[in-house]
C-alpha positions as CSV (number, residue, x, y, z in Angstrom):
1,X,107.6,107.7,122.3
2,X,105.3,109.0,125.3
3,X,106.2,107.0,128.2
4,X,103.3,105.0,127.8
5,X,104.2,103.7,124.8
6,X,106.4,100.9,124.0
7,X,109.5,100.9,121.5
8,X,109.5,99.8,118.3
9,X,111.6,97.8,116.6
10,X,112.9,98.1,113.0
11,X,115.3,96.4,110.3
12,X,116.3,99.4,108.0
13,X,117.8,99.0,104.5
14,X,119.6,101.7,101.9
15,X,117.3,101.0,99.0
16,X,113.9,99.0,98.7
17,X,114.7,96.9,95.7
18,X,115.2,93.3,96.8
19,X,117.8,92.6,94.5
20,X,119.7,95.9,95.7
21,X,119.0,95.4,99.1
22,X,121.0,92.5,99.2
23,X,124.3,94.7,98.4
24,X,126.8,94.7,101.2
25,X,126.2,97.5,102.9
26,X,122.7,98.2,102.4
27,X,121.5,96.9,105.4
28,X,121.6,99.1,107.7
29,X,120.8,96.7,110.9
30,X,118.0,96.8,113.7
31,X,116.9,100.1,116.0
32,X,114.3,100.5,118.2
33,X,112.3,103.6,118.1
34,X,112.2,104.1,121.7
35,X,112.0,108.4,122.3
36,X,110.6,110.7,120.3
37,X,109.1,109.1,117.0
38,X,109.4,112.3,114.7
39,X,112.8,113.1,115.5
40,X,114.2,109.6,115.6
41,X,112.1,108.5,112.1
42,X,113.8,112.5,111.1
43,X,116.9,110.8,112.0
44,X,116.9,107.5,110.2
45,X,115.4,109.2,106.6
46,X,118.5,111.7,106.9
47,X,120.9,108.7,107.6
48,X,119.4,107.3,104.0
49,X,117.1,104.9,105.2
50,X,114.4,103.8,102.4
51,X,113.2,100.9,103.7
52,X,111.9,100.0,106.9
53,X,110.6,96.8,108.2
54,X,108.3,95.8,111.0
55,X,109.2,92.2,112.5
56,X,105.7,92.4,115.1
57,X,102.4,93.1,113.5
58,X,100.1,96.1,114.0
59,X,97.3,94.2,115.8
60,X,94.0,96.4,115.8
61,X,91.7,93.3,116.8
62,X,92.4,93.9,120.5
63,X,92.1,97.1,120.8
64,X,89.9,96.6,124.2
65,X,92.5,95.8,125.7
66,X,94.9,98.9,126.9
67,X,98.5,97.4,126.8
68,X,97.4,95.9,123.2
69,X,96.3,99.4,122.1
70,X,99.5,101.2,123.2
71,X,101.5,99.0,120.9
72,X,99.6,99.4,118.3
73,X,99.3,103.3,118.4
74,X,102.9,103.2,119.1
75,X,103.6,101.1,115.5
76,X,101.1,103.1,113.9
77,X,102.8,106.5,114.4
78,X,106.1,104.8,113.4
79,X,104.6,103.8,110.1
80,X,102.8,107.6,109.6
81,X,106.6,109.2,110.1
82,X,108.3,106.6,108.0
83,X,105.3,107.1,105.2
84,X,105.9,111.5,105.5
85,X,109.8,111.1,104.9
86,X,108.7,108.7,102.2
87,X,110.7,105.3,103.6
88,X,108.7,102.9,102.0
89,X,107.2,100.4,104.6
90,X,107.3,96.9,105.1
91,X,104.4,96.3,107.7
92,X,101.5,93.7,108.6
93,X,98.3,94.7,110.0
94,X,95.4,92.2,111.6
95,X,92.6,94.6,111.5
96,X,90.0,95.1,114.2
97,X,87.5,92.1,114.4
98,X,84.3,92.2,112.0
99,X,83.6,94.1,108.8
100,X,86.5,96.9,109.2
101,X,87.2,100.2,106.5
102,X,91.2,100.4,105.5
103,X,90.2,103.9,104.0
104,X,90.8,106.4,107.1
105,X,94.2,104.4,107.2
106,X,95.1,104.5,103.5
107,X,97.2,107.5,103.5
108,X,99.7,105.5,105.7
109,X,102.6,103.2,103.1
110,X,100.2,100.2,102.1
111,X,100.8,97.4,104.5
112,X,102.4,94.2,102.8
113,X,99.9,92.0,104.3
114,X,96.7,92.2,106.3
115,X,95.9,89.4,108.3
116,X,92.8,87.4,107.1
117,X,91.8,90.3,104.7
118,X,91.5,88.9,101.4
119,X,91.9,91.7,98.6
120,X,92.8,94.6,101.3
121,X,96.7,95.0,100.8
122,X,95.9,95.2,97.3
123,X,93.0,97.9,97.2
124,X,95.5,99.5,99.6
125,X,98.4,100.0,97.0
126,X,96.6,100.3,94.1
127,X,94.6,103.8,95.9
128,X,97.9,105.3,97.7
129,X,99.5,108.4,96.7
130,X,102.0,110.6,98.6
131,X,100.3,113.2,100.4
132,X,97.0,112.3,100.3
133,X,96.2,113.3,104.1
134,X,98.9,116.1,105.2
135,X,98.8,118.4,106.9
136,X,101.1,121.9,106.9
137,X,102.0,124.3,110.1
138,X,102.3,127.9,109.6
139,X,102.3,130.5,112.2
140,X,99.4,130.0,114.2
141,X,97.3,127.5,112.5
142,X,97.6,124.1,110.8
143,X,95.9,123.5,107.5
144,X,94.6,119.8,106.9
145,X,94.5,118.7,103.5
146,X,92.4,115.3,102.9
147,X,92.5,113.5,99.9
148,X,91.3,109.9,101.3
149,X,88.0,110.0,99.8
150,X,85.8,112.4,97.8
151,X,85.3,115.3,97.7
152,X,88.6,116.2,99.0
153,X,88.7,118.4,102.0
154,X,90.8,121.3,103.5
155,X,90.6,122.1,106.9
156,X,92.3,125.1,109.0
157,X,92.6,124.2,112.4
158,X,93.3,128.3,114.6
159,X,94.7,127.3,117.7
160,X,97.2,128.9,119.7
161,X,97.5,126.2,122.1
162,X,99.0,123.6,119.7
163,X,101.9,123.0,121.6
164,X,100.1,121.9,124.7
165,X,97.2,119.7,122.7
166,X,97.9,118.7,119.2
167,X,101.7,117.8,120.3
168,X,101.5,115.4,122.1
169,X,98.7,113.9,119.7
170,X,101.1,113.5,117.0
171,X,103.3,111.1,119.6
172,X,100.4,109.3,120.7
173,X,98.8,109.0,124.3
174,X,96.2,107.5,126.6
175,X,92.8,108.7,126.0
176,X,92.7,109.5,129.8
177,X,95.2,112.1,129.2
178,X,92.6,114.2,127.2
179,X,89.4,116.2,127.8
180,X,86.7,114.8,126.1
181,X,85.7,118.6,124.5
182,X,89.5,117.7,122.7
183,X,89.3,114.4,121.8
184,X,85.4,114.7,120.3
185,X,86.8,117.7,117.9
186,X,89.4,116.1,116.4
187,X,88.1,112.9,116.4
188,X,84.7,114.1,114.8
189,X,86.9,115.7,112.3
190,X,88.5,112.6,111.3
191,X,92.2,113.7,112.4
192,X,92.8,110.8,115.5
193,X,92.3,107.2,115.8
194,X,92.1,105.4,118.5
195,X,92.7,101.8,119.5
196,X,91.8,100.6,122.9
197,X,92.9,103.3,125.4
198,X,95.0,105.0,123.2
199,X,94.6,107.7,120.5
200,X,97.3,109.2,117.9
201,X,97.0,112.2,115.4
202,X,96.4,110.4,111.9
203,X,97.5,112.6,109.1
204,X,101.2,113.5,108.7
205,X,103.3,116.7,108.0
206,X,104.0,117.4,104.3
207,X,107.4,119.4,103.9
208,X,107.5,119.2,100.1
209,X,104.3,119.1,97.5
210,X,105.0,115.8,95.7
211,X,104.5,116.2,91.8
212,X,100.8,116.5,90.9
213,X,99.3,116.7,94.2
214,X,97.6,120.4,93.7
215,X,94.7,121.4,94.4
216,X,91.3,119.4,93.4
């Protein structure tokens, strides 16, 4: 995680079933996701993780206030890794306060319950599909492929400075460690969301085109 965000704790399990998933040996027991959230989420998927579960909700109603906002960024990035290595997710959200849009978070694993949003979870699962915002990074460039809402869009993103400013987007940081030219651009583009005083890069890497996923 950047050092600003907090850890995040997980119950991991061999196989989602419920029936299977009380097996011995399918548990898998706790871990925090404490350093780097793409190469410790890398990590668990290749140890055979396929279920993850949150025990602390992903709370977006107080995002004004900063330490608030760091956890949740820091869940939410969890969740986008766990949902790109396809470990299905067993998370609850309590959305921001007042009439709030799941959409620019429905290519994350449906959550299993939001908090005091009758009919959300369900609209949730019954539009997700793998891949439906991705993104892929050749040499040089990253091309964005959105499929949250129509018409579907692709966007190429030139940018020999990735290292230095998308990076650390994908782990998550404090608005305050951005210039404002950087965080308008991507944010206008729908590729970051923030909560409170902290902002993380919203769609994930694809490594594999799932089955019948192709181009609109």
């Amino acid at each position: 995680m950047s050092a600003d965000l907090p850890p995040v704790r997980l119950a991991l399990w061999r196989d989602r079933d419920p029936e299977a998933m009380r097996i011995p040996g399918m548990y898998l027991g706790e871990a925090d996701v404490a350093g780097d959230p793409l190469d410790e989420v890398a990590g668990l998927a290749a140890g055979g993780a396929c279920l993850a579960r949150l025990p602390a909700a992903i709370d977006l109603s107080t995002g004004g206030v900063e330490a608030a906002g760091a956890a949740a960024v820091a869940g939410l990035v969890v969740v986008r890794e766990l949902t790109a290595h396809g470990i299905a997710v067993d998370w609850t959200l309590r959305p921001a306060a007042g009439p709030w849009d799941w959409r620019p978070l429905g290519h994350l694993h449906p959550p299993t319950t939001v908090i005091d949003g009758a009919g959300l979870a369900a609209a949730w699962r019954d539009d997700f599909r793998p891949a439906k915002f991705g993104y892929r990074h050749g040499p040089g460039f990253i091309e964005v492929r959105d499929h949250r809402a129509d018409p579907f869009r692709r966007l190429v993103i030139r940018n020999p400075r990735y290292e230095q400013v998308i990076e650390p987007l994908l782990r998550g940081v404090a608005t305050t460690d951005l210039t404002e030219a950087v965080t308008a651009r991507y944010h206008e583009a729908g590729l970051l969301h923030r909560v409170g005083g902290y902002v993380w890069w919203t769609p994930y890497r694809v490594r594999h085109s799932p089955h019948g996923t192709g181009s609109p």
